[in-house]
C-alpha positions in Angstrom: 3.8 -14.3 -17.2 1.7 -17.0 -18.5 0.7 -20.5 -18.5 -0.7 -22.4 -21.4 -2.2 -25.5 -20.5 -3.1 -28.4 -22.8 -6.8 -27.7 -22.2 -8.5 -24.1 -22.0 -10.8 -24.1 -18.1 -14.7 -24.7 -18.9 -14.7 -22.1 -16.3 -12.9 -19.1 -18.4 -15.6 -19.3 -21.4 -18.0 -16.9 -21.6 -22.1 -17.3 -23.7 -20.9 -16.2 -26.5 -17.4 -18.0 -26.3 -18.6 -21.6 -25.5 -21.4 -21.1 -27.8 -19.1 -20.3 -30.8 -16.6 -23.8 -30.4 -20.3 -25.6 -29.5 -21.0 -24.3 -34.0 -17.8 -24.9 -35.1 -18.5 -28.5 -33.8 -22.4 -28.5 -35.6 -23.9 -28.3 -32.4 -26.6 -25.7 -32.0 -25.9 -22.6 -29.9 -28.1 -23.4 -27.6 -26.1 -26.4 -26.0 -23.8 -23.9 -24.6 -26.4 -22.2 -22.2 -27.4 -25.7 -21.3 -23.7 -27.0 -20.1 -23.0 -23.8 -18.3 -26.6 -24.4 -16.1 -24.8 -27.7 -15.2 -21.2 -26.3 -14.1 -23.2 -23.6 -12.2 -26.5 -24.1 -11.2 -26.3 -27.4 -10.8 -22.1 -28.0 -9.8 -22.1 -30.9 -11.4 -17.9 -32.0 -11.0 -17.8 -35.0 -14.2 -19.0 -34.8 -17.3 -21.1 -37.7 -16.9 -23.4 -36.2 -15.0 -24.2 -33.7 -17.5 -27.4 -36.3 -18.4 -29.1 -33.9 -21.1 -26.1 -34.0 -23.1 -24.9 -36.6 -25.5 -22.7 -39.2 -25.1 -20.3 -38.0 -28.1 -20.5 -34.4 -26.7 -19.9 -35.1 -23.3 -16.9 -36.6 -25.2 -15.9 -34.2 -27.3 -16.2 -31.4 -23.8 -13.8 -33.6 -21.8 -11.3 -33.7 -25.1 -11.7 -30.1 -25.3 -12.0 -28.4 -21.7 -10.2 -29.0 -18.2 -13.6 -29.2 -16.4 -11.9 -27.9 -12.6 -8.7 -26.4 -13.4 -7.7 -26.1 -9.4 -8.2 -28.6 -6.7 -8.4 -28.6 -3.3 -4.9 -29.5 -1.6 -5.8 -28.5 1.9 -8.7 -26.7 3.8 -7.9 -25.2 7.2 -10.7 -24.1 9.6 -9.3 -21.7 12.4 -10.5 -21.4 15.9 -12.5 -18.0 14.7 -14.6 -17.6 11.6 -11.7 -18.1 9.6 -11.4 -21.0 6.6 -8.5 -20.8 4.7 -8.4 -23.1 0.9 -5.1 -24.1 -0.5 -5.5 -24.9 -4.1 -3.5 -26.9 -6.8 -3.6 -25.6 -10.3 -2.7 -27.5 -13.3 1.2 -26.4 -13.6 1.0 -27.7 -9.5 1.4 -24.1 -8.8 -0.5 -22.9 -5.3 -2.4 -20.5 -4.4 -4.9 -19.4 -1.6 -8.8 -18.5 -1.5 -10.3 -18.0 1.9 -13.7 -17.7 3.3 -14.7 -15.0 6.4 -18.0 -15.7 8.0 -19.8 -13.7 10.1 -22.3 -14.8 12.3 -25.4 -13.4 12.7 -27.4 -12.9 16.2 -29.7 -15.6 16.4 -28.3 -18.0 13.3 -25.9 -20.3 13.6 -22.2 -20.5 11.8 -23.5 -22.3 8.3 -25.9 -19.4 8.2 -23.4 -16.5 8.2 -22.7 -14.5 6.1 -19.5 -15.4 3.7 -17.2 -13.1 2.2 -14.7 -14.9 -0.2 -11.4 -13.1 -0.8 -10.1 -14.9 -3.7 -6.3 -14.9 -5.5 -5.6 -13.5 -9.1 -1.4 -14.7 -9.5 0.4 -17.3 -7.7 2.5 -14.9 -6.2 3.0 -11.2 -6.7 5.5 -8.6 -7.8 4.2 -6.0 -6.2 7.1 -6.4 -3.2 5.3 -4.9 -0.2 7.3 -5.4 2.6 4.9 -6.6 4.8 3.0 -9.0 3.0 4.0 -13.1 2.4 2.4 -13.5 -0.9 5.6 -11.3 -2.4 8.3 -13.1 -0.5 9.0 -15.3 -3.0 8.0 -12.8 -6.1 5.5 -13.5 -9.7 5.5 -17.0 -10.9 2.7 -16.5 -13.3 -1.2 -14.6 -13.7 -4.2 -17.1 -13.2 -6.3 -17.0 -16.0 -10.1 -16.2 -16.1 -10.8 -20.1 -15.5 -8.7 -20.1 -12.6 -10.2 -16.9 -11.0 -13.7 -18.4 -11.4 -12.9 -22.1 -10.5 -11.9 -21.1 -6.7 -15.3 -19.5 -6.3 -16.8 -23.1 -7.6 -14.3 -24.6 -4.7 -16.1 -22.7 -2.2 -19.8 -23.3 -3.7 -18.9 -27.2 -3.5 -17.6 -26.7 -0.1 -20.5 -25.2 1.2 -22.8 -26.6 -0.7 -21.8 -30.0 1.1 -22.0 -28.3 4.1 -25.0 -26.6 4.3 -27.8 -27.9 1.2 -28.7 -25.6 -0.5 -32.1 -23.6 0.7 -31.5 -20.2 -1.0 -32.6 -19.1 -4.3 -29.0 -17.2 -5.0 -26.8 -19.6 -6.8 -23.7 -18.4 -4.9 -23.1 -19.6 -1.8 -21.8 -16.8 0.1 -22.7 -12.7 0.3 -19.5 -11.1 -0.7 -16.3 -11.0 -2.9 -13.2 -9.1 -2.4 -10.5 -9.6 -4.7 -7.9 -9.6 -1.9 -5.9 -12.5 -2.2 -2.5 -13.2 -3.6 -1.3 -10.8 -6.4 -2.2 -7.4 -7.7 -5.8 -7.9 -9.5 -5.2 -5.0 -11.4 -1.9 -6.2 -12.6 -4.0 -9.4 -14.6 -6.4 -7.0 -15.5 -7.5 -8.4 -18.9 -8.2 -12.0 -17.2 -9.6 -10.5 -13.8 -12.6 -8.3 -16.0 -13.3 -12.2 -18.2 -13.3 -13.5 -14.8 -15.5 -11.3 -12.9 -18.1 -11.0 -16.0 -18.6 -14.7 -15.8 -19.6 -14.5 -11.9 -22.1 -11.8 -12.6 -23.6 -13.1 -15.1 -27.1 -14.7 -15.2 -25.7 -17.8 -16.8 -22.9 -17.8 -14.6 -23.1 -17.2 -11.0 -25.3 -14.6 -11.3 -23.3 -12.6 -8.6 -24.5 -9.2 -8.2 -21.6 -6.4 -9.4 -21.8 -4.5 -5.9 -21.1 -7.0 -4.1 -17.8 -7.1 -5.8 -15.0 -5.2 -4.2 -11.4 -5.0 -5.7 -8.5 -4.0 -4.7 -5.4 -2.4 -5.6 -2.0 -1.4 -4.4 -2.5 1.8 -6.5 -1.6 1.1 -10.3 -3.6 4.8 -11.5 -3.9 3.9 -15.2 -5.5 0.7 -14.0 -7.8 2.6 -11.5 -9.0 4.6 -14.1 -9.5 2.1 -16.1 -11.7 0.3 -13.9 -13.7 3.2 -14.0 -14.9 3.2 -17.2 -15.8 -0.5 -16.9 -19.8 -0.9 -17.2 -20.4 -3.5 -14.2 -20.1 -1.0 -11.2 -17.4 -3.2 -8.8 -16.2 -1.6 -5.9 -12.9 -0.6 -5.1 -10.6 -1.1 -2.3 -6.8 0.6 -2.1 -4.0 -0.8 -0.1 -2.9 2.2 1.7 -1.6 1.3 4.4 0.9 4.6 5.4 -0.8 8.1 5.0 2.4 9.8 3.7 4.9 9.2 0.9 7.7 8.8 3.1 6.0 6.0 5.2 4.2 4.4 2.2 7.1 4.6 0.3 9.1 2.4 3.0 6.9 -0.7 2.7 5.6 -0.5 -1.0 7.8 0.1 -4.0 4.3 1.0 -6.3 4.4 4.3 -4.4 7.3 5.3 -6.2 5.6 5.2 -9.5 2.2 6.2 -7.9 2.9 8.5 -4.9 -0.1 10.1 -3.2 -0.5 13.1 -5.1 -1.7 10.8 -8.1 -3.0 8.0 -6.2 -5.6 10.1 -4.5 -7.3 11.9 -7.9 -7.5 9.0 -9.7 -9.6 7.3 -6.3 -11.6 10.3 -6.3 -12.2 10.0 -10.0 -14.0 6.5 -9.4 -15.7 7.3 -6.9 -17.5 10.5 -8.1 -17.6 8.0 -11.4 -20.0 5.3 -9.7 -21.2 7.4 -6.6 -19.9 4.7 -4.4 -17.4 4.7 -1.1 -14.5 3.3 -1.6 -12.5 1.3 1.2 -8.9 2.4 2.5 -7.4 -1.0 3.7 -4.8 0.2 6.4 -2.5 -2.8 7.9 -1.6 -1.3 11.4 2.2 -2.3 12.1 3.8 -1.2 15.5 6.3 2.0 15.0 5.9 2.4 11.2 2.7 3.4 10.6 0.5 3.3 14.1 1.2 6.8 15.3 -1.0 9.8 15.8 0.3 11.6 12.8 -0.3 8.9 10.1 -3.7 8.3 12.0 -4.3 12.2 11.2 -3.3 12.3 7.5 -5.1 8.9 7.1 -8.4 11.0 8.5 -7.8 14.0 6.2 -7.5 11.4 3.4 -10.5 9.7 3.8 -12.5 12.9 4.7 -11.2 13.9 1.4 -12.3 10.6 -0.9 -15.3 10.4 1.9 -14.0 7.0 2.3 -14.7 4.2 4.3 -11.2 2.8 6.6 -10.6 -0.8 7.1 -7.7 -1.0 9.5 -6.2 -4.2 10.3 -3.4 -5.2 12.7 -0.8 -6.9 11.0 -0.8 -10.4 11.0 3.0 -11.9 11.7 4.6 -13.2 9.1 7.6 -15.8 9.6 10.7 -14.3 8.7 9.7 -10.5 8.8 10.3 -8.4 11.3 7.0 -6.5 11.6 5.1 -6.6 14.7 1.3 -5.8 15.4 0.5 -3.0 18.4 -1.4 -3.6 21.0 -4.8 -3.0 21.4 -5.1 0.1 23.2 -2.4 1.6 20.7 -5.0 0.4 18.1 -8.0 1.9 19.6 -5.9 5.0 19.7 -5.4 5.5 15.9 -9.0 4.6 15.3 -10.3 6.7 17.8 -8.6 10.2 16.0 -10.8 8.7 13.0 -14.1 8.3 15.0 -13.9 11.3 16.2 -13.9 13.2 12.9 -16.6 10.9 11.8 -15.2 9.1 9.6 -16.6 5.7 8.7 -14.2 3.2 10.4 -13.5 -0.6 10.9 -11.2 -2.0 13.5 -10.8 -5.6 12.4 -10.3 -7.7 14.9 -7.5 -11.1 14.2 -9.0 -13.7 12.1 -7.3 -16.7 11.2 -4.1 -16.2 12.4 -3.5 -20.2 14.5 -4.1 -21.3 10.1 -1.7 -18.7 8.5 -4.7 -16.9 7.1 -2.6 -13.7 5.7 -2.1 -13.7 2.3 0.2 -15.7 0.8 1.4 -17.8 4.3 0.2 -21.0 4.0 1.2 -21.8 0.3 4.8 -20.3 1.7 4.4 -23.0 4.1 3.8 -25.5 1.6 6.0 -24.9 -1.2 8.6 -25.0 1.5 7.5 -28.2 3.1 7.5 -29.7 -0.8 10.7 -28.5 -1.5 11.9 -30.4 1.9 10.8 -33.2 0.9 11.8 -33.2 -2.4 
């Protein structure tokens, strides 16, 4: 599914892409270098204030390119560390990019570190039963432009926050592609997307600090593999066997276990990097000591890292979170065989901050008022 707007997102061309319309037009090659230093070295957010640039250019870039192809709609700081975007694209579609900080002894809040998990479809198809973003099914893939323009939304954000002192351009530490939708479902657009961020006349985002993550498409996995910019790579496991994984996502069906697990161990032995086993924790489904077992032979086996994470409630499903102690329990059965393991703690949760929520919310309230 995709959307063709009237005007391609500056954000979407590459060097070489921008570069090739700027001869077409007679302007010389260098020009494109020169407009991409002002969308992201220097954020500038009108054309205007591109000042090294002629007047008929400028022009001719506004008649040619969307400049921002989302805006912000609503920003939502929780009680935690938790800021959650909501963000308009051209079609008035929604989607969700949020920022985690985390604070560092003896800095304060604007000098935390910042992951940004960003979106790549306004919705997903991928029909987990757990998750919001799914609820209401695939409208449409972003496009490279819109991947990259909710990292700019961020960069203006914090930027007015906190001036910049740094020499990074970014202005935050991490990426996970975690958001709304299956990354490797757009996988054409998320590559263009990601390419752009690393590069030096982009964002100049460093490849390793780039973590994606996947439901478990295998082709795709492989795939990904064989890519030359070495991102990392995150699966959604979330149940340890068939039978439970198979109860909450439909892609085990096509993917069970038994071909999930090679193709993990295949990218990882591939880059020499840990991967990450994101495990949502949900009370009587997949919290027992059994899954917690198999989930510890399977990461001893990938000698993964484990990111578990109690479920965050969702209106109108009927999952639950466990307690704490019941939580401490399954990670303890991992601790104790050493394996490398996260309990994340809530974040976000008093501003919908699970994936997919607070557009829910939205579209709802529009449709109300409508």
């Amino acid at each position: 599914m995709k959307f063709t707007p009237e005007k391609p997102a500056l954000t979407g061309e590459t060097l070489d892409t921008l570069a090739a319309r700027l001869r077409e037009r007679g302007e010389p090659a260098f020009r494109a270098k020169q407009i991409l230093e002002w969308v992201y070295k220097k954020r500038a957010r009108a054309w205007d204030e591109m000042t090294n640039l002629s007047r008929p250019l400028r022009a001719w870039l506004a008649d040619t390119f969307e400049l921002m192809p989302a805006s912000l709609v609503l920003g939502r700081e929780s009680a935690d560390v938790t800021d959650k975007l909501l963000l308009e694209l051209r079609d008035r579609s929604l989607i969700e990019t949020v920022i985690i900080r985390a604070p560092q002894d003896g800095v304060g809040l604007d000098h935390s570190r910042k992951t940004i998990c960003i979106s790549t479809q306004v919705g997903c198809a991928m029909a987990c039963a757990f998750c919001a973003s799914g609820l209401a099914g695939l409208k449409r893939d972003l496009d490279a432009g819109e991947i990259v323009a909710q990292l700019l939304q961020v960069c203006h954000r914090e930027d007015a926050r906190t001036p910049r002192a740094r020499a990074e351009l970014a202005s935050f530490d991490n990426i996970v592609v975690m958001g709304m939708g299956e990354p490797l479902a757009n996988y054409d657009a998320l590559i263009r997307a990601l390419t752009i961020v690393n590069a030096p006349w982009g964002l100049g985002f460093g490849a390793r600090r780039i973590t994606v993550s996947t439901s478990g498409l295998v082709p795709k996995i492989l795939r990904l593999a064989d890519e030359p910019l070495g991102f990392r790579l995150a699966i959604s496991l979330h149940g340890a066997t068939d039978e439970v994984r198979g109860k909450i996502m439909p892609v085990n069906k096509a993917w069970p276990l038994a071909k999930l697990i090679p193709a993990v161990k295949a990218f990882s032995e591939k880059h020499g990097r840990m991967v990450t086993l994101e495990f949502i924790l949900i009370e009587d489904l997949n919290d027992t000591p059994d899954q917690a077992e198999k989930l510890r032979d399977i990461a001893l086996d990938l000698h993964a890292h484990v990111n578990l994470i109690p479920y965050n409630t969702v209106e109108g499903l009927p999952w639950k979170r466990p307690g704490v102690a019941r939580q401490e329990r399954f990670a303890d059965v991992l601790r104790d065989a050493r394996v490398s393991v996260t309990l994340r703690r809530e974040k976000g949760h008093d501003i919908d901050a699970a994936c997919g929520q607070l557009r829910l919310k939205t579209e709802k309230e529009r449709e109300a008022a409508a």
